[in-house]
KOLMAR-485091 format. One line per 3 residues: number of its first residue (from 1); their letters; for each residue x, y, z of C-alpha. Coordinates in steps of 0.2 Angstrom, whole numbers, plus 2048, in hexadecimal, padded with zeros to 3 digits. Example, Ala and Ser with C-alpha at 12.3 -4.5 7.8 and 13.67 -1.06 7.14 Angstrom:
REM KOLMAR-485091
1) as) 83E,7EA,827  844,7FB,824
This chain:
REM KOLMAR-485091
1) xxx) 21F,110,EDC  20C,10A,EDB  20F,0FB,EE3
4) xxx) 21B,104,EF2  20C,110,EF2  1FD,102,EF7
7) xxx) 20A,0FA,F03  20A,108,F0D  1F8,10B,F0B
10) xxx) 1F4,0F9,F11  200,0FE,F21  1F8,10C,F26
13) xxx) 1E6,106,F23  1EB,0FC,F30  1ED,10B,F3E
16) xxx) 1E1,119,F41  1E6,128,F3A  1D8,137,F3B
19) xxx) 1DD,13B,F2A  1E3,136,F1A  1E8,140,F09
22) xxx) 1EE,139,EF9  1F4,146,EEF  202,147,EE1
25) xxx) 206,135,EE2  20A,136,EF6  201,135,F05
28) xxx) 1FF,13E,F14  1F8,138,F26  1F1,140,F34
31) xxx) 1F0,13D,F48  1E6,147,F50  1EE,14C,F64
34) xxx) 1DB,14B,F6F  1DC,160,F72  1DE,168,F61
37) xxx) 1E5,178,F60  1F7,174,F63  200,173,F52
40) xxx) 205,165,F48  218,15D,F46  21C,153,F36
43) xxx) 227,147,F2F  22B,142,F1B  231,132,F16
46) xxx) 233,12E,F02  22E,122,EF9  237,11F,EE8
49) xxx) 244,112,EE1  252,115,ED5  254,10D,EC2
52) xxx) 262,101,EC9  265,0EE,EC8  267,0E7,EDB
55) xxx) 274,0DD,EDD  274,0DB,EF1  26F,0CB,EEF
58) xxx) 264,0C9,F00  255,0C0,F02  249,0D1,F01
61) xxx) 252,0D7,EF0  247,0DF,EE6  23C,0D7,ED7
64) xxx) 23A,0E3,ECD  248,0E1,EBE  253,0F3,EBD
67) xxx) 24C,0FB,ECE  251,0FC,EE1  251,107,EEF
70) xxx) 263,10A,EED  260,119,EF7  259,113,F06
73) xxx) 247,119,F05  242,10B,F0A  24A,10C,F1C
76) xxx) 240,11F,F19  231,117,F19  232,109,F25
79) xxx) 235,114,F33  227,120,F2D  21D,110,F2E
82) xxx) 224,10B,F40  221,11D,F45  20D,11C,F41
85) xxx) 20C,10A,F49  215,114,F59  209,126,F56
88) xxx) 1FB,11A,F56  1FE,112,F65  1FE,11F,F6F
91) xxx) 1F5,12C,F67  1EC,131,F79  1FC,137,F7E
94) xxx) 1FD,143,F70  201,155,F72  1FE,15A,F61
97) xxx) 1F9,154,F50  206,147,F46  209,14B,F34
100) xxx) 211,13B,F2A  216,13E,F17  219,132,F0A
103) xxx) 220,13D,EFD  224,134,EEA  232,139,EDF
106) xxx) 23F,140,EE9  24D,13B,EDD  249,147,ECD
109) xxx) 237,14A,ECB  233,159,EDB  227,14D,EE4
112) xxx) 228,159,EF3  224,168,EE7  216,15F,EE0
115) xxx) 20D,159,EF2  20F,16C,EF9  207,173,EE7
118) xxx) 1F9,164,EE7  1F4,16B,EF8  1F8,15D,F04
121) xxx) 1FE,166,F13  1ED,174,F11  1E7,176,F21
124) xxx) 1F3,16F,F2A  1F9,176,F3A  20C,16E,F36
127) xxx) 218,179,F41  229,171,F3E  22C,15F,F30
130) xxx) 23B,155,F31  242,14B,F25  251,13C,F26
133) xxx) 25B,132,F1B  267,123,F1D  279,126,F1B
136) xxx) 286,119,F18  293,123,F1B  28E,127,F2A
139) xxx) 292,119,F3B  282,110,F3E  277,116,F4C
142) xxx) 27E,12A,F4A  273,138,F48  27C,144,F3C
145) xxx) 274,157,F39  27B,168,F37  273,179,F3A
148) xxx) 26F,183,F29  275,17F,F1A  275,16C,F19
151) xxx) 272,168,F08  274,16E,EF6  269,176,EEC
154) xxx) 26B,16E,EDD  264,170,ECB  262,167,EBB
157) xxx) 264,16F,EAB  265,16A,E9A  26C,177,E8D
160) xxx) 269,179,E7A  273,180,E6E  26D,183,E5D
163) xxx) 278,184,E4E  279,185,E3C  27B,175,E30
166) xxx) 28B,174,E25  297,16A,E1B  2A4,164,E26
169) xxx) 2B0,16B,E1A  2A7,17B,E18  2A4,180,E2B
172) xxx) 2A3,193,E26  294,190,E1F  28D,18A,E2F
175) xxx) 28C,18F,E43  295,181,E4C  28B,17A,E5A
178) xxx) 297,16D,E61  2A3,17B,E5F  299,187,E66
181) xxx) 297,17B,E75  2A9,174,E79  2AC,185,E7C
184) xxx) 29F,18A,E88  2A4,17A,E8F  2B6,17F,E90
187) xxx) 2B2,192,E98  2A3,191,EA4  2AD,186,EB2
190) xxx) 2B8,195,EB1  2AB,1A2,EB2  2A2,19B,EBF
193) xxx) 2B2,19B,ECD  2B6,1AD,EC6  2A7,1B3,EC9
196) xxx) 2A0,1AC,ED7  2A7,1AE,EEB  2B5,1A1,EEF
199) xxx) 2AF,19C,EFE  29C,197,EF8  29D,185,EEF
202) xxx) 298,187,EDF  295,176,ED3  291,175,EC1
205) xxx) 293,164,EB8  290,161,EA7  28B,14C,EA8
208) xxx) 283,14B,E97  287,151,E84  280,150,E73
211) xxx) 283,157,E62  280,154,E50  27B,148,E44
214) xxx) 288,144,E36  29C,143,E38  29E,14D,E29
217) xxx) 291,15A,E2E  292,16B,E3A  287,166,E46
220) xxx) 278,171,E48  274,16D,E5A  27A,168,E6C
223) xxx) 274,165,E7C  27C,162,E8D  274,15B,E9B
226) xxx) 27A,163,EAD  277,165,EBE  27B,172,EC9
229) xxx) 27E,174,EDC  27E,182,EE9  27B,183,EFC
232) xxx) 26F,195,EF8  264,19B,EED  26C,1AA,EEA
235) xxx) 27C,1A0,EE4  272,195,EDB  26A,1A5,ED0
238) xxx) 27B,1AB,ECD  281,19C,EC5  272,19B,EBB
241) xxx) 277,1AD,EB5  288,1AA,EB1  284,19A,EA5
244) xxx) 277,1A6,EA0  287,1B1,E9B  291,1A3,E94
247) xxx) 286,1A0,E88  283,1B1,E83  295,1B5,E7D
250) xxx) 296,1A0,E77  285,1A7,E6C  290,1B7,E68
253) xxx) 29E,1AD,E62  298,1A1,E57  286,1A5,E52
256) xxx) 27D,199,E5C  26E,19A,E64  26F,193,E76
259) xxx) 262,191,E83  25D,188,E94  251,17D,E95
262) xxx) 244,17A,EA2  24D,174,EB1  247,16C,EC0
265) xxx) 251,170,ED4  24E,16F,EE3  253,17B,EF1
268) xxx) 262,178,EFD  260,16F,F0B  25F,17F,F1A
271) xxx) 25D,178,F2C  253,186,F36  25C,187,F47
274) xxx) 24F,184,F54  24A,173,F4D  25E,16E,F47
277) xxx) 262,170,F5B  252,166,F61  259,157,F57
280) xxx) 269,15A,F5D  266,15A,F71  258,14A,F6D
283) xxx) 266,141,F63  270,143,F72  281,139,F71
286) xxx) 27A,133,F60  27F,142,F58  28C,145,F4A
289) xxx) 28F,155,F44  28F,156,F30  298,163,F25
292) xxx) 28E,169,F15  28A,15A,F06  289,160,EF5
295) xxx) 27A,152,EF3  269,15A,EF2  257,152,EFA
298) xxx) 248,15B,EF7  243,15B,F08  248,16E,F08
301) xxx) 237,172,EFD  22D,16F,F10  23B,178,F18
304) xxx) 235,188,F0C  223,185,F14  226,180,F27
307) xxx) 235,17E,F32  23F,170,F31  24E,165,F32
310) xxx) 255,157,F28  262,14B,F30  26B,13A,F29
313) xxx) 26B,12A,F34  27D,122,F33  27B,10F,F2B
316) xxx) 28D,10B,F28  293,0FD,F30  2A3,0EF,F2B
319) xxx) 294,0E4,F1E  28C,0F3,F19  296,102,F11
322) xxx) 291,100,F01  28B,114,EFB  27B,11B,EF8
325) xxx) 274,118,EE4  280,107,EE4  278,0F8,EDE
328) xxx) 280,0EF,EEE  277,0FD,EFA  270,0F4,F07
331) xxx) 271,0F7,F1D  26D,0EF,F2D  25B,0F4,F30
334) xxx) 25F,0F4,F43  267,106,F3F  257,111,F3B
337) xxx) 252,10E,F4F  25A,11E,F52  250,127,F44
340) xxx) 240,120,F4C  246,123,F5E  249,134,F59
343) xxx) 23A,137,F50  22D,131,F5F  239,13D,F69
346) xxx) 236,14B,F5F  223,148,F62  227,145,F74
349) x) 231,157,F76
């Protein structure tokens, strides 16, 4: 990301910005409206790759070996880019101040998080951030948003389970840990849609699992890798509770010693009414209307500071449907006009 990072500092050096900020690994950019005083509206682009092979094979594929932007940040950033060109323009016309974010490490490392600790927005008068991503799935040139809960909260944990080392033919002597965890494995799916409200989406996936040493030794250890997924936090903390549970009685049962790692998660994605609905009358006819996705963005750490809304830009057409994370991702460029017709409308409004 260093070198996605000096790109976009050489493009901005280019334009007059009345401030600039690096902090956390991202940058934030100010225009100044002639009369002060009347707030500030911002926008967030992101900035990072994935770890995958591109295999699009267009003239522009990346170079470096094991990384794309498989995710369409890059689209994120190039109408960010053509936004400032267009702020700085016509910055005489301005009502109010223009906020433009560069955030790193959206995918798994709480880049937002780390920007609002760090300080970047201090002193800034932001009343109300938007945020966008491309969708594939989504017909090109459509603005899709909901009001509310748009996206999950998810969260990723890892669990530990600490057992006691034995002769495979002498497992009384020892606490089973693969046991131990085959049957958390096999009772906290269960748990969870028991215990939690049917009509509330409730995901806990187990992706990773590792036990033991020796074929012919009762493992002393295991660890799962999950992720977990809400649309609130109160949800959320009841899930967490009730693995919490899980691996109580697992403990209880076969000696264990079970805990939760440090985990990382981001908010869900909650649209706050007033600025949902200015998208939606700007989008005009653009508009799609979108049900609930259990993806996650955290885009939702500015919505726990300022107002805001988060909308996708359709991308789909005939040559390009290949999904978000594929190593074939790819879309017509012409389709984030919309995101930046909208954007310079939200300034405009």
């Amino acid at each position: 990301m260093p070198k996605t990072r000096a790109y976009i500092q050489a493009a901005m050096a280019k334009l007059h910005p009345d401030e600039s900020r690096e902090v956390a690994d991202g940058m934030v950019y100010v225009f100044r409206a002639p009369e002060s005083g009347r707030g500030a509206i911002a926008f967030r682009s992101d900035m990072d790759a994935l770890e995958i092979q591109e295999n699009t094979g267009v003239e522009f594929c990346s170079m470096h070996p094991g990384k794309m932007h498989a995710c369409g940040h890059d689209g994120h950033m190039a109408t960010l880019l053509a936004l400032a060109r267009a702020v700085d323009a016509r910055r005489s016309s301005l009502r109010r101040d223009v906020v433009l974010v560069f955030q790193p490490a959206e995918e798994s490392q709480g880049g937002a998080r780390r920007m609002i600790e760090a300080g970047a927005f201090a002193d800034l008068p932001i009343q109300e951030i938007y945020g966008m991503h491309v969708m594939p799935q989504f017909p090109a040139g459509r603005i899709g948003i909901r009001e509310g809960a748009e996206m999950a909260m998810v969260g990723c944990l890892d669990i530990s389970i600490e057992g006691k080392a034995s002769h495979g033919a002498l497992p009384h002597q020892g606490c089973d840990a693969v046991g131990a965890m085959a049957h958390f494995i096999s009772n906290v799916q269960t748990l969870i849609k028991r215990r939690t409200d049917t009509f509330e989406p409730t995901i806990f996936s187990i992706g990773k699992v590792r036990a033991g040493d020796v074929r012919n030794i009762v493992a002393d250890w295991a660890l799962m890798e999950c992720t977990t997924r809400a649309y609130s936090d109160e949800v959320a903390s009841q899930i967490f509770a009730l693995i919490d549970d899980c691996l109580k009685a697992t403990d209880l049962m076969f000696g264990t010693k079970s805990r939760v790692l440090p985990s990382t998660h981001y908010p869900a994605v909650i649209n706050s009414p007033a600025e949902t609905q200015k998208v939606i009358r700007l989008a005009g006819e653009r508009y799609l209307p979108v049900e609930p996705m259990t993806i996650a963005e955290d885009f939702s750490e500015y919505q726990k500071v300022f107002p805001g809304a988060f909308f996708f830009t359709g991308v789909g057409d005939e040559t390009h449907s290949a999904p978000l994370h594929s190593d074939t991702f790819n879309f017509d460029e012409r389709a984030l006009l919309p995101a930046l017709a909208l954007f310079t409308a939200l300034i405009d409004d």
